[in-house]
gemmi code that builds the backbone of each chain (N, CA, C; Angstrom):
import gemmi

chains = {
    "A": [
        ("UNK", (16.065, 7.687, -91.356), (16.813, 8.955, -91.280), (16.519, 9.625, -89.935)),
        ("UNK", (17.988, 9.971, -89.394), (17.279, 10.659, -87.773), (16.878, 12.302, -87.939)),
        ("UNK", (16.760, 12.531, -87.096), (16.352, 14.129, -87.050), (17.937, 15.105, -86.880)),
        ("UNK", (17.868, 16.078, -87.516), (18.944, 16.824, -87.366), (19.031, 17.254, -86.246)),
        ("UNK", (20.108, 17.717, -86.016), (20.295, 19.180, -84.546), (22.152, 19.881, -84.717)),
        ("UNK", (22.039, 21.349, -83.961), (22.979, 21.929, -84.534), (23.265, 22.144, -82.833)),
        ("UNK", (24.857, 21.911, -82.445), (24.779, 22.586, -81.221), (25.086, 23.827, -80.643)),
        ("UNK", (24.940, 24.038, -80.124), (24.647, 25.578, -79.547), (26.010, 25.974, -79.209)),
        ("UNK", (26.682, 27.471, -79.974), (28.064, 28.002, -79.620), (28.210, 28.238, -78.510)),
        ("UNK", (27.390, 28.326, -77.620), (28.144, 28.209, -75.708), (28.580, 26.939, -75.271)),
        ("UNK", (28.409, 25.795, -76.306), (28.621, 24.244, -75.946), (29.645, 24.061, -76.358)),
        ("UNK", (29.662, 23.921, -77.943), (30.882, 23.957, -78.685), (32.118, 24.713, -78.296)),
        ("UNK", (32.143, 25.837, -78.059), (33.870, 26.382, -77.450), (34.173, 26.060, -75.967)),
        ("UNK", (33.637, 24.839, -75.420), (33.857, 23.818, -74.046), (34.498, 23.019, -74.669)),
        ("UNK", (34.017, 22.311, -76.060), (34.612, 21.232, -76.032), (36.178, 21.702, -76.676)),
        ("UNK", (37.117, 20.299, -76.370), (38.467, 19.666, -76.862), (39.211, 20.251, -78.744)),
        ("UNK", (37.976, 19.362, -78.896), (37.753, 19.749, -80.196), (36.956, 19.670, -80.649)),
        ("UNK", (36.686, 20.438, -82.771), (35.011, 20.271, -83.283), (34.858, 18.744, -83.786)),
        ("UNK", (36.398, 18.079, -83.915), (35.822, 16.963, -84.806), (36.000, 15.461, -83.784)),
        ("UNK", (37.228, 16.059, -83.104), (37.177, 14.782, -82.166), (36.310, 13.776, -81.735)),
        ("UNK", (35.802, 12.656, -81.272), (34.638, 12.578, -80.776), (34.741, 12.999, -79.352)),
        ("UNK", (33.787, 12.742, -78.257), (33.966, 12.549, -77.136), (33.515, 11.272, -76.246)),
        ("UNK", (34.066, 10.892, -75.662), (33.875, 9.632, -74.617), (32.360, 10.254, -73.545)),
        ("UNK", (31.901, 9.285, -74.172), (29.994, 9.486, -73.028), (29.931, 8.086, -72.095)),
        ("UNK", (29.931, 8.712, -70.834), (29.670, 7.757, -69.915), (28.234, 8.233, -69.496)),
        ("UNK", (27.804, 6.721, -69.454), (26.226, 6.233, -69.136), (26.188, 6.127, -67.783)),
        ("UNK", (25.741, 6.736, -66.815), (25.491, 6.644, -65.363), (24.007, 6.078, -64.528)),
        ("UNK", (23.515, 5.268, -64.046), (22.132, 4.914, -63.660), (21.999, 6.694, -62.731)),
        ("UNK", (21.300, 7.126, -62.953), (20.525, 8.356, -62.418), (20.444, 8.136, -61.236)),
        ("UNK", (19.471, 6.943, -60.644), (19.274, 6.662, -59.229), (20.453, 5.935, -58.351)),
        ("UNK", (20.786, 4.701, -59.196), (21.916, 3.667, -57.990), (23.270, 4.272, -58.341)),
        ("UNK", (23.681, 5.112, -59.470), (25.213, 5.716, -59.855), (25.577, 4.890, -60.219)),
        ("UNK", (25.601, 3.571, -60.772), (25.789, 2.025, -61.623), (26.318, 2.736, -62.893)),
        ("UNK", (27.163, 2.539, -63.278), (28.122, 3.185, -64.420), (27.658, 1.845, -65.702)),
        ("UNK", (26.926, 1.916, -66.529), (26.102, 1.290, -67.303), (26.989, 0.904, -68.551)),
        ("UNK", (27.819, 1.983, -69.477), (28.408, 2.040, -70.832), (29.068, 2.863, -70.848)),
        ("UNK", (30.374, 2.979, -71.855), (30.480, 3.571, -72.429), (30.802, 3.995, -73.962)),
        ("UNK", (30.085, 5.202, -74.058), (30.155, 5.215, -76.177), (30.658, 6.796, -76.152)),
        ("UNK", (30.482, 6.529, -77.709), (30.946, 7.856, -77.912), (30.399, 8.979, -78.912)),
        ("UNK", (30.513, 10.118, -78.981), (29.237, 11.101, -79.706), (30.316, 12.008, -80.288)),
        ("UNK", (29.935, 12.408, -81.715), (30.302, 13.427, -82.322), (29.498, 14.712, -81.741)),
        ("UNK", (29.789, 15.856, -82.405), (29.000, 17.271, -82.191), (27.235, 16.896, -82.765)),
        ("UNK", (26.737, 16.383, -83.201), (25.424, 16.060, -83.683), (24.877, 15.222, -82.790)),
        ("UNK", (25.635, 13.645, -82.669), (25.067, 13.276, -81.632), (24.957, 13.649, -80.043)),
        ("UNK", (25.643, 14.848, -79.414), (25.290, 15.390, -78.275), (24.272, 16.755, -78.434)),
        ("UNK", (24.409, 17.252, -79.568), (22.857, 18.137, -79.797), (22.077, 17.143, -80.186)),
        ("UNK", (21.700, 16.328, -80.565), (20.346, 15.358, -80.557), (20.252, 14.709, -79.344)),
        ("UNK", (21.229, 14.906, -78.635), (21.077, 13.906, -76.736), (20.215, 15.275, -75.962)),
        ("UNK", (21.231, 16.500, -76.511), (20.243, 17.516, -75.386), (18.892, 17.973, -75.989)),
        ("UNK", (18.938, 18.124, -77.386), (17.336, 18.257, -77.771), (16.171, 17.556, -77.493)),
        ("UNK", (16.730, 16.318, -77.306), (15.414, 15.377, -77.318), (15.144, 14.594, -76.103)),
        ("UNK", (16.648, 15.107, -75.225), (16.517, 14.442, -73.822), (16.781, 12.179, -74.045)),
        ("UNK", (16.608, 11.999, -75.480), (17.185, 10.697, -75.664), (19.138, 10.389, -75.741)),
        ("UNK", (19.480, 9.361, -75.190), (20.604, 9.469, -75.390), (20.867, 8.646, -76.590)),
        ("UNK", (22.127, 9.385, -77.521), (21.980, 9.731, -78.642), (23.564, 9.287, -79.323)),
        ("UNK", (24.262, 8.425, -79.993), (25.482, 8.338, -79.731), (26.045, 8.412, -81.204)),
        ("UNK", (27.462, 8.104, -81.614), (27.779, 7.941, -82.750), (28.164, 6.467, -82.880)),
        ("UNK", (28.274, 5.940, -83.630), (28.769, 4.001, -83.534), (30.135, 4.573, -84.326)),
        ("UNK", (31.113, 3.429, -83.986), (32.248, 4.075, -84.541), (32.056, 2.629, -85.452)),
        ("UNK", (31.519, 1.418, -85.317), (31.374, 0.702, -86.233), (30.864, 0.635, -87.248)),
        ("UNK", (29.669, 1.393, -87.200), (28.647, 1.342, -88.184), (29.254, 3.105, -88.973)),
        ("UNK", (29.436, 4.077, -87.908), (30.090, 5.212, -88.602), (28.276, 5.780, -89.026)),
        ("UNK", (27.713, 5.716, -88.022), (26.464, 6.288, -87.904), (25.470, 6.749, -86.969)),
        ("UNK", (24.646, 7.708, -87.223), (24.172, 8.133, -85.576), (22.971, 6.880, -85.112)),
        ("UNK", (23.587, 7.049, -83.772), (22.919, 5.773, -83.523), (21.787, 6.642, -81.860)),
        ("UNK", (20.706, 6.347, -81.883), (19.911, 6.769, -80.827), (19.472, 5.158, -79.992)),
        ("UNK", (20.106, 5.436, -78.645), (20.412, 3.922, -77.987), (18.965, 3.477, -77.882)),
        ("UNK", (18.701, 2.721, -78.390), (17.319, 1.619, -77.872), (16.347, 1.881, -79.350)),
        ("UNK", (17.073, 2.430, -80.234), (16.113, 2.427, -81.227), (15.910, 0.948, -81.737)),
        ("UNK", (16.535, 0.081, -82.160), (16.311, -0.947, -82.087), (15.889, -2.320, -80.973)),
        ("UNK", (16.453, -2.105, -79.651), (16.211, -2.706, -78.806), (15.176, -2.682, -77.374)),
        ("UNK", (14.956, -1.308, -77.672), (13.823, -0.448, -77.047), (14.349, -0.055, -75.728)),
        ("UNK", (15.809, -0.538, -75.514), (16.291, -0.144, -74.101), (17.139, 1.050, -74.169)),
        ("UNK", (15.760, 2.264, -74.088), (16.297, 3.364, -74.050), (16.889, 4.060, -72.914)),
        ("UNK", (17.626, 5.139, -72.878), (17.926, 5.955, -72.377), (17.651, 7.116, -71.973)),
        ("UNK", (16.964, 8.031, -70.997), (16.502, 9.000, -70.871), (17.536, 9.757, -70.086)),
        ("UNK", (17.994, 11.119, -70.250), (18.749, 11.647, -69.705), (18.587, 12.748, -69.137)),
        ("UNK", (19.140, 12.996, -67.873), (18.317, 13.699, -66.721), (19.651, 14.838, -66.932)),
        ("UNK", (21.023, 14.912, -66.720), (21.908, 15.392, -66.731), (22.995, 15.389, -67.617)),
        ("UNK", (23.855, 16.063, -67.744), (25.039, 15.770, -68.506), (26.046, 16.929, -67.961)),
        ("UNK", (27.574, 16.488, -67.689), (28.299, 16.919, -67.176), (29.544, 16.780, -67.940)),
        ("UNK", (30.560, 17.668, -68.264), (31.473, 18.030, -69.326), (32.757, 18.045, -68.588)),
        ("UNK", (33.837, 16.886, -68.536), (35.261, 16.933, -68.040), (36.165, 18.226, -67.933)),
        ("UNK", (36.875, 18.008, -67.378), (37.606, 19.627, -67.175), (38.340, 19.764, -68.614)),
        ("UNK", (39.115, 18.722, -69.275), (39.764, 18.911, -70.622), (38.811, 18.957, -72.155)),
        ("UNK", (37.045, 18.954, -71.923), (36.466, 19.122, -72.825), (36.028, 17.970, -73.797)),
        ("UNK", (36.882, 16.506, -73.320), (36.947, 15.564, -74.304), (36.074, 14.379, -73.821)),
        ("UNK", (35.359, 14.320, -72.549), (34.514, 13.183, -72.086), (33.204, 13.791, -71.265)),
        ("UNK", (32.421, 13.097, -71.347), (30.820, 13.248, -70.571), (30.643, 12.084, -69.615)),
        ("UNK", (29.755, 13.192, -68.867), (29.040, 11.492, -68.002), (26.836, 11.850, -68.341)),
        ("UNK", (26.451, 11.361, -69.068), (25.047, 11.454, -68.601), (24.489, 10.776, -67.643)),
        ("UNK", (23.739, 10.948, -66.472), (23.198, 10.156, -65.770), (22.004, 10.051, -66.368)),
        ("UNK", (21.173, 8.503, -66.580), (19.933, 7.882, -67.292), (18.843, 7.388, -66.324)),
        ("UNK", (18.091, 7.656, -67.032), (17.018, 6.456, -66.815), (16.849, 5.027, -67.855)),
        ("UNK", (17.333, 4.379, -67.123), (17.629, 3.410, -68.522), (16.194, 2.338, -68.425)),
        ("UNK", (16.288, 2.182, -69.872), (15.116, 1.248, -70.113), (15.431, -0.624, -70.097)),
        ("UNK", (15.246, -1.173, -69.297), (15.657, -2.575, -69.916), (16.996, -2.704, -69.526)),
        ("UNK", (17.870, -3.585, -69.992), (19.443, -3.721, -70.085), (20.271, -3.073, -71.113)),
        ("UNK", (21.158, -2.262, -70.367), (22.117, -1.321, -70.980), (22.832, -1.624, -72.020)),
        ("UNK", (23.676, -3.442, -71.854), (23.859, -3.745, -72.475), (23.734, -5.228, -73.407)),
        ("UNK", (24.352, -4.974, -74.966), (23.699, -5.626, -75.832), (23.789, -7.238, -75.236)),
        ("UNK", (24.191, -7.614, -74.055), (24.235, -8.975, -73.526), (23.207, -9.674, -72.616)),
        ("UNK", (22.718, -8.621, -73.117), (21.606, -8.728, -71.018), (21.827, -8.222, -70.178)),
        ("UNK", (22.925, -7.918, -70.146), (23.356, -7.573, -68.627), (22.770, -6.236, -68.568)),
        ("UNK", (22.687, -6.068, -66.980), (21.992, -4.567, -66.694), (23.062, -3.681, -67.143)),
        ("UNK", (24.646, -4.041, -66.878), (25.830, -2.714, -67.613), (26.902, -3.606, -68.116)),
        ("UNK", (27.199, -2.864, -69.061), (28.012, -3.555, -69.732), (29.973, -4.072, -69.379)),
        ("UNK", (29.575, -3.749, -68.059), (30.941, -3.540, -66.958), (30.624, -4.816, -66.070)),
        ("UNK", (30.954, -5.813, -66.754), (29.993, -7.255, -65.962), (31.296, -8.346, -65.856)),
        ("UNK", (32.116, -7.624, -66.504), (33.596, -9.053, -66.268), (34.462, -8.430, -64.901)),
        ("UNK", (34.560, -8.641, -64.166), (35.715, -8.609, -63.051), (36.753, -9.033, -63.692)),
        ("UNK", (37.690, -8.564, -63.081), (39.207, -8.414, -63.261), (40.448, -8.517, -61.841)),
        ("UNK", (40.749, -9.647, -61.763), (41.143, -10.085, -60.400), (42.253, -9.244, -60.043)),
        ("UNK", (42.298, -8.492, -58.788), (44.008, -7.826, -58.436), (44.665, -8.846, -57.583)),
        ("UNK", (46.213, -8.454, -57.919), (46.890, -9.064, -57.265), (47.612, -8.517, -56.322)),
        ("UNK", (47.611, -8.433, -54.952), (48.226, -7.431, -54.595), (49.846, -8.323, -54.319)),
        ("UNK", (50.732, -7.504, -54.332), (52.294, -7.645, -54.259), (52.673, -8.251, -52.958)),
    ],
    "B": [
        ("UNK", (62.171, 6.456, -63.560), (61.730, 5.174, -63.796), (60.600, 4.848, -63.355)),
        ("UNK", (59.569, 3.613, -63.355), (58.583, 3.355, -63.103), (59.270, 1.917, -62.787)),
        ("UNK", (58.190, 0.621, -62.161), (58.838, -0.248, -62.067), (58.136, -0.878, -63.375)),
        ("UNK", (58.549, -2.200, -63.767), (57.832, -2.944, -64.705), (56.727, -3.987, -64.384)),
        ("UNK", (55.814, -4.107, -65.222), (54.954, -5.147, -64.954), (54.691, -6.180, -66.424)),
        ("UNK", (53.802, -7.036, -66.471), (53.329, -7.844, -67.327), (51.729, -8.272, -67.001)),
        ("UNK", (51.431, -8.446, -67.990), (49.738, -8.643, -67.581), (49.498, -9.727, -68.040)),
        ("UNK", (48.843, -10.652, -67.491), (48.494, -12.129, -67.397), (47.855, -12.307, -68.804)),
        ("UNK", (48.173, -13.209, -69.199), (47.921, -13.928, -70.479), (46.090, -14.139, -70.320)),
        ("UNK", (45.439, -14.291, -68.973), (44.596, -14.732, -68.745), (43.608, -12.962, -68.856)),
        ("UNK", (44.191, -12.101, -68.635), (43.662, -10.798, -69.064), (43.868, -10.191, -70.007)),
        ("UNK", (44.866, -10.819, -71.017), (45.299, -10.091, -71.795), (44.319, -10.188, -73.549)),
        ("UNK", (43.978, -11.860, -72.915), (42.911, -12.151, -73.998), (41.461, -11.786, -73.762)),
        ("UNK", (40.920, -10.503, -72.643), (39.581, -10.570, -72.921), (39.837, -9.018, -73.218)),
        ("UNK", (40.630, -8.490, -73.941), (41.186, -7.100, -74.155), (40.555, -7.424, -75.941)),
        ("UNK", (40.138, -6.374, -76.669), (39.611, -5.710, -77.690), (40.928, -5.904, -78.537)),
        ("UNK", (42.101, -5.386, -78.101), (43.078, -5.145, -79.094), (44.598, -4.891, -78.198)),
        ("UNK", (45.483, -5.774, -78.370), (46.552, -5.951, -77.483), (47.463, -4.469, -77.793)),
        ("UNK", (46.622, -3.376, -78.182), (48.189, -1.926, -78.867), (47.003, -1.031, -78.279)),
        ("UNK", (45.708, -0.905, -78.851), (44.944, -0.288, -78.461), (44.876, 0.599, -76.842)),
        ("UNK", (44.730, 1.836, -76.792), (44.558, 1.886, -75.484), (43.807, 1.639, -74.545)),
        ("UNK", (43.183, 1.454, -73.360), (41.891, 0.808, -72.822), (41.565, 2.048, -71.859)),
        ("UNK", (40.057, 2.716, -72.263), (40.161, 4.125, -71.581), (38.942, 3.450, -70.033)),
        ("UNK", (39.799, 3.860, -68.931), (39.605, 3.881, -67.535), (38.629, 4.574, -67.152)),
        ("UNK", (37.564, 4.436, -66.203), (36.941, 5.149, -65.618), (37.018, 5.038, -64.465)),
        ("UNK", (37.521, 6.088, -63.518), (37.579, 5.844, -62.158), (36.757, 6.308, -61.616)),
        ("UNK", (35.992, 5.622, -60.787), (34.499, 6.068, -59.737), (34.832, 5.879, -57.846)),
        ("UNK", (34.829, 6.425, -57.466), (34.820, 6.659, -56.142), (33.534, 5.345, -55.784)),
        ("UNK", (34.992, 4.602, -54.577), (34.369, 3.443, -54.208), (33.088, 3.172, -53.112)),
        ("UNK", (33.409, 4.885, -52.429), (31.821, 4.573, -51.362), (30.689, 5.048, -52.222)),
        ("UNK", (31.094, 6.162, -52.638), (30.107, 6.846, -53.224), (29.497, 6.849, -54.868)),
        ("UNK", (29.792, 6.306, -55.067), (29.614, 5.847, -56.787), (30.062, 7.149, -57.759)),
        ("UNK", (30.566, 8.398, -57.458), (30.747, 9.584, -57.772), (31.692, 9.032, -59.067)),
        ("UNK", (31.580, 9.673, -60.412), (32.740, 9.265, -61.356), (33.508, 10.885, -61.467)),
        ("UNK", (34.907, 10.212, -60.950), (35.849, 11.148, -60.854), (36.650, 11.574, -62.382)),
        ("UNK", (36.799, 10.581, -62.923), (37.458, 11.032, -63.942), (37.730, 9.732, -65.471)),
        ("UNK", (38.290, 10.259, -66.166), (38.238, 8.845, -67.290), (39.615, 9.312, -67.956)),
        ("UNK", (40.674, 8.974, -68.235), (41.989, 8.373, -68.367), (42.310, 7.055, -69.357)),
        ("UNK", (43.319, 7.031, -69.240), (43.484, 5.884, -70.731), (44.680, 4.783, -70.150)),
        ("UNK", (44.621, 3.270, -70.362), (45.695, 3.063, -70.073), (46.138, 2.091, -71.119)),
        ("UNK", (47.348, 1.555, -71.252), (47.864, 0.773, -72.008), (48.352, -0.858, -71.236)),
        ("UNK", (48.626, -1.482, -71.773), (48.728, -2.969, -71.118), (49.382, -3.204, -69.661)),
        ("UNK", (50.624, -2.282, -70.298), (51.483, -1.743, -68.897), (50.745, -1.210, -67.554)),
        ("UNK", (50.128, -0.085, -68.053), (49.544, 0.244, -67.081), (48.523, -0.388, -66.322)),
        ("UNK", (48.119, -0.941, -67.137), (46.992, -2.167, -66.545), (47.553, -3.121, -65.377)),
        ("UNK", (48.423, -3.326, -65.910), (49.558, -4.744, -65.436), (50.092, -4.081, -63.842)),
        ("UNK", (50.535, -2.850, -64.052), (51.020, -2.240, -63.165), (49.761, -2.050, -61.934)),
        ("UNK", (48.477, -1.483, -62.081), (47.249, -1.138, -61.852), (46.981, -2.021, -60.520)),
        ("UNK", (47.150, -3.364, -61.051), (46.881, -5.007, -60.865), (47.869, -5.222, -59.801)),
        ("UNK", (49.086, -4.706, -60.134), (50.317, -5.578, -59.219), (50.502, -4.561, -58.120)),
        ("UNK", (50.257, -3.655, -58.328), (50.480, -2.742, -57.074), (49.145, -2.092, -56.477)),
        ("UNK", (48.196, -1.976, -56.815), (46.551, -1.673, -56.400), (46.673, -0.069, -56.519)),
        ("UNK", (47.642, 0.553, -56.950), (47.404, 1.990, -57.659), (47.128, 2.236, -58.747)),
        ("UNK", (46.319, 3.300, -59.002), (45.754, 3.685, -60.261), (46.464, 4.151, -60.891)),
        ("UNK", (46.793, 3.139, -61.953), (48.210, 3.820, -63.155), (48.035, 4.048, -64.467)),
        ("UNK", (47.998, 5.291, -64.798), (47.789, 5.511, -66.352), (48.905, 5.442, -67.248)),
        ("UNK", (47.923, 5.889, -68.900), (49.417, 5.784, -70.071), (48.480, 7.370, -70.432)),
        ("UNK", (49.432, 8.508, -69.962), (49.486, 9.869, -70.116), (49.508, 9.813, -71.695)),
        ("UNK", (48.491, 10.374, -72.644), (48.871, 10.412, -74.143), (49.101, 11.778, -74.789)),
        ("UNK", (49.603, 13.035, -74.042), (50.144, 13.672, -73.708), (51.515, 13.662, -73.904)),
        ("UNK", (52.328, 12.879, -72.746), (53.211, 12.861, -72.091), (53.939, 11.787, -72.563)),
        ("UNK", (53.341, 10.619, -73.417), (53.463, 9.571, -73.445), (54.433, 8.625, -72.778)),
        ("UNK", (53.797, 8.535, -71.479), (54.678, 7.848, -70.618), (53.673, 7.256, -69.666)),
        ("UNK", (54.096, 6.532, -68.754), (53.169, 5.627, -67.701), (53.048, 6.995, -66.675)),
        ("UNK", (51.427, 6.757, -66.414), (51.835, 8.110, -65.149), (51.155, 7.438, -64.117)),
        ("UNK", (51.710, 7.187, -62.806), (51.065, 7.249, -61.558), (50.397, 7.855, -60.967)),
        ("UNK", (48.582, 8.328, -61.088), (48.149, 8.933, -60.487), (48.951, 9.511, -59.507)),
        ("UNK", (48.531, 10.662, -59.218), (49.314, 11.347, -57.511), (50.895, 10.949, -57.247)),
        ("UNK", (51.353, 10.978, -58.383), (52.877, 10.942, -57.735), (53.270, 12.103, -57.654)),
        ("UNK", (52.735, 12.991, -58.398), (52.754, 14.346, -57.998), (52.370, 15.024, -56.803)),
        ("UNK", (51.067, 14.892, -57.325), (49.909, 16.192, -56.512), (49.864, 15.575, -55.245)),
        ("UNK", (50.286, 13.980, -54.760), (49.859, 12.917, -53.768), (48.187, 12.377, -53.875)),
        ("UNK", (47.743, 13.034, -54.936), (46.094, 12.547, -55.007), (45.963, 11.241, -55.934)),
        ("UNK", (46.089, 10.529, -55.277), (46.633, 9.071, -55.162), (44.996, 8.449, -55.668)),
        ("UNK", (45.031, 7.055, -56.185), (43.938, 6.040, -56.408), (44.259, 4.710, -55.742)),
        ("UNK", (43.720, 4.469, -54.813), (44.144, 3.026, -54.536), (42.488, 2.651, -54.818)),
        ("UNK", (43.199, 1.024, -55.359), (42.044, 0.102, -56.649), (41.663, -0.382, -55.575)),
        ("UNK", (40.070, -0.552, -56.045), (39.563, -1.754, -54.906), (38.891, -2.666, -55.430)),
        ("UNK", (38.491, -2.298, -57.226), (37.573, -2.896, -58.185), (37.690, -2.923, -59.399)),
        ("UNK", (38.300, -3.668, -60.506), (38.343, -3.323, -61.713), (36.876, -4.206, -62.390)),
        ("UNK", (36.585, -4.158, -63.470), (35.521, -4.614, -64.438), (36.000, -4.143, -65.619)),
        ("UNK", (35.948, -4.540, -66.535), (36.277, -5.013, -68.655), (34.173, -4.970, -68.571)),
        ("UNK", (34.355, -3.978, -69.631), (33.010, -3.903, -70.805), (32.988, -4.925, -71.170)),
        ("UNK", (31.895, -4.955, -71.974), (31.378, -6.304, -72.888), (32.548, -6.506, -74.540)),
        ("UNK", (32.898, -5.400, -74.710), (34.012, -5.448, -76.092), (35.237, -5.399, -75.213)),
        ("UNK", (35.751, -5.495, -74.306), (37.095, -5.229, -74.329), (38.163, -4.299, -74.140)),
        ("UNK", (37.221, -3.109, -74.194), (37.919, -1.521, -74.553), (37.770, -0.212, -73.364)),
        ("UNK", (37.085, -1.020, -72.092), (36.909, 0.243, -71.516), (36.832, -0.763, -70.094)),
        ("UNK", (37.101, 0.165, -68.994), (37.651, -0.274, -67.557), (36.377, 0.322, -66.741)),
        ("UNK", (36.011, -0.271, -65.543), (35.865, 0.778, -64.514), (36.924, 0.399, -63.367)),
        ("UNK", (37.423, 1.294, -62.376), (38.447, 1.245, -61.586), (37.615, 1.946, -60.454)),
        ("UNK", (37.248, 1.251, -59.191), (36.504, 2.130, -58.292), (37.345, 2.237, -57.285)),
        ("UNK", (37.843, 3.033, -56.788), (38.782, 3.955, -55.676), (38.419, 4.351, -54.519)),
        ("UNK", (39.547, 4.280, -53.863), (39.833, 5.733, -52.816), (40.718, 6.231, -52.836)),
        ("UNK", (39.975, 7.439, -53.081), (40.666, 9.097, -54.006), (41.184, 9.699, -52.987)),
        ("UNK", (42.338, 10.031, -52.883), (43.105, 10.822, -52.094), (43.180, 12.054, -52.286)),
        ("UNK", (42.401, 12.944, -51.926), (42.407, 14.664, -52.545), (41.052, 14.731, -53.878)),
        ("UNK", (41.417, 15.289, -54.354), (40.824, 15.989, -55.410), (41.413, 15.465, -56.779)),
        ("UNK", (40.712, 14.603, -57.158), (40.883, 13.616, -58.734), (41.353, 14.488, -59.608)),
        ("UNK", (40.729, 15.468, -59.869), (41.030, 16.855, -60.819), (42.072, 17.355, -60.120)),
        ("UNK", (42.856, 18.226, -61.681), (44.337, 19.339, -61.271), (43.477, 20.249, -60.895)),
        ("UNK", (42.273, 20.530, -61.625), (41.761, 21.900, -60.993), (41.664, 21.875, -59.378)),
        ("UNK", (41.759, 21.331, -58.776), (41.320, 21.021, -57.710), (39.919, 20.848, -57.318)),
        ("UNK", (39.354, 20.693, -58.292), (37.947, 19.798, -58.121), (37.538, 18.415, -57.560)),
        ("UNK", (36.679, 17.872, -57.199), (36.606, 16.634, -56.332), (36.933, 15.709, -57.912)),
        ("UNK", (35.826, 15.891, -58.744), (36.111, 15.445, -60.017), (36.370, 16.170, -60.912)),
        ("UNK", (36.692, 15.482, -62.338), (36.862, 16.395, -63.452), (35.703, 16.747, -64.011)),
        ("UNK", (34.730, 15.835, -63.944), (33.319, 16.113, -64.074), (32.530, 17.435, -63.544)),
        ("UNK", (33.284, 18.496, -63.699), (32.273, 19.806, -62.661), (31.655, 20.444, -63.645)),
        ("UNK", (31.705, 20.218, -65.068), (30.985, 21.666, -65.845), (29.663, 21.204, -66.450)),
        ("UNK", (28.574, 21.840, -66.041), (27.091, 21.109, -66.384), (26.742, 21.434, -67.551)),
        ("UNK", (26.610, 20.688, -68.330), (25.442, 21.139, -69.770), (24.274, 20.929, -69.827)),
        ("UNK", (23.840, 22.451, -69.853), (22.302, 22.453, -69.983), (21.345, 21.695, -70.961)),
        ("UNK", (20.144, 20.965, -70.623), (19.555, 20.329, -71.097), (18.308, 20.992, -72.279)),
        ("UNK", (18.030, 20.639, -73.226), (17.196, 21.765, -73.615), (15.953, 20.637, -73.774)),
        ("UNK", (14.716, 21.102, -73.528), (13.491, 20.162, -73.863), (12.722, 20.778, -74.709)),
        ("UNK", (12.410, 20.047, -75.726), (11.866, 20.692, -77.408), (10.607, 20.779, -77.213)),
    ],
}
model = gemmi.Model(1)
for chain_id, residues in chains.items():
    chain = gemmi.Chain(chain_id)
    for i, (resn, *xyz) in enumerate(residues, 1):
        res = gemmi.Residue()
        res.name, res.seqid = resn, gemmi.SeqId(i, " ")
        for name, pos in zip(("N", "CA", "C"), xyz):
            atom = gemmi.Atom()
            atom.name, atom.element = name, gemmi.Element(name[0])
            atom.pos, atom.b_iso = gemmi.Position(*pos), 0.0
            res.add_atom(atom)
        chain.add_residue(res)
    model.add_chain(chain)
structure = gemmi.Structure()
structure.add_model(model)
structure.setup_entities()
């Protein structure tokens, strides 16, 4: 069972909406390496700013999920910054280990070839 | 009108879900700065690819929107990458103007305070 948290009414009337989720982008703190992205209900971004862990919702599991609790490749979060329309984040981390569940240091590891015209 | 595109059979299968939308993150290509996060649909992808501009699916508007065909604050692609599921882009740029309507560099300008327990 995780720990509760309630977020704070100067946070809440920023965001989009109360139930929506929001899109959380994972940022490396130091190199700006864009690591993940997930996504957080209103609980899981008051448990990201309370505890300074980054803190997410799984839309698979449909549960709060605190990143590295199982894999130990946590997240520490130095910042967090709120889109102009209220509906996406970026935290910049200190990340523990590999970001993502593949190994890889981010989970942005497939290239995608352009073609130009 | 917009023009039309098609997206390679060879990209189309490392996509999460061929209806689904695939939400974009565009990061400024010298500076690693993340400007903004946007949504696109196959089309837009396809389009993205064939012409090296940053092209969204407005869900709003619901229509293909060309970055800066308006404002002229244009994205030309220099980098795409696919997540590990399928469902999320990075697109690294050069941003012509101010990414944000606000006229902000990014949409990213509003800070949330961190609280330490």
């Amino acid at each position: 069972m995780h720990q509760r948290a309630i977020l704070p009414e100067s946070i809440t009337r920023l965001l989009k909406s109360p139930t929506d989720l929001i899109a959380a982008i994972a940022q490396d703190h130091v190199t700006g390496e864009v690591l993940m992205l997930a996504w957080m209900n209103q609980e899981a971004l008051a448990l990201t700013i309370a505890t300074g862990q980054a803190t997410y919702w799984s839309r698979s599991r449909n549960e709060i999920w605190v990143k590295g609790a199982t894999s130990g490749h946590t997240q520490k979060v130095m910042n967090i910054s709120l889109d102009c329309d209220g509906d996406a984040l970026i935290l910049t981390v200190i990340q523990e280990g590999a970001a993502c569940h593949t190994g890889n240091r981010t989970c942005f590891h497939q290239s995608i070839p352009m073609v130009t015209l």
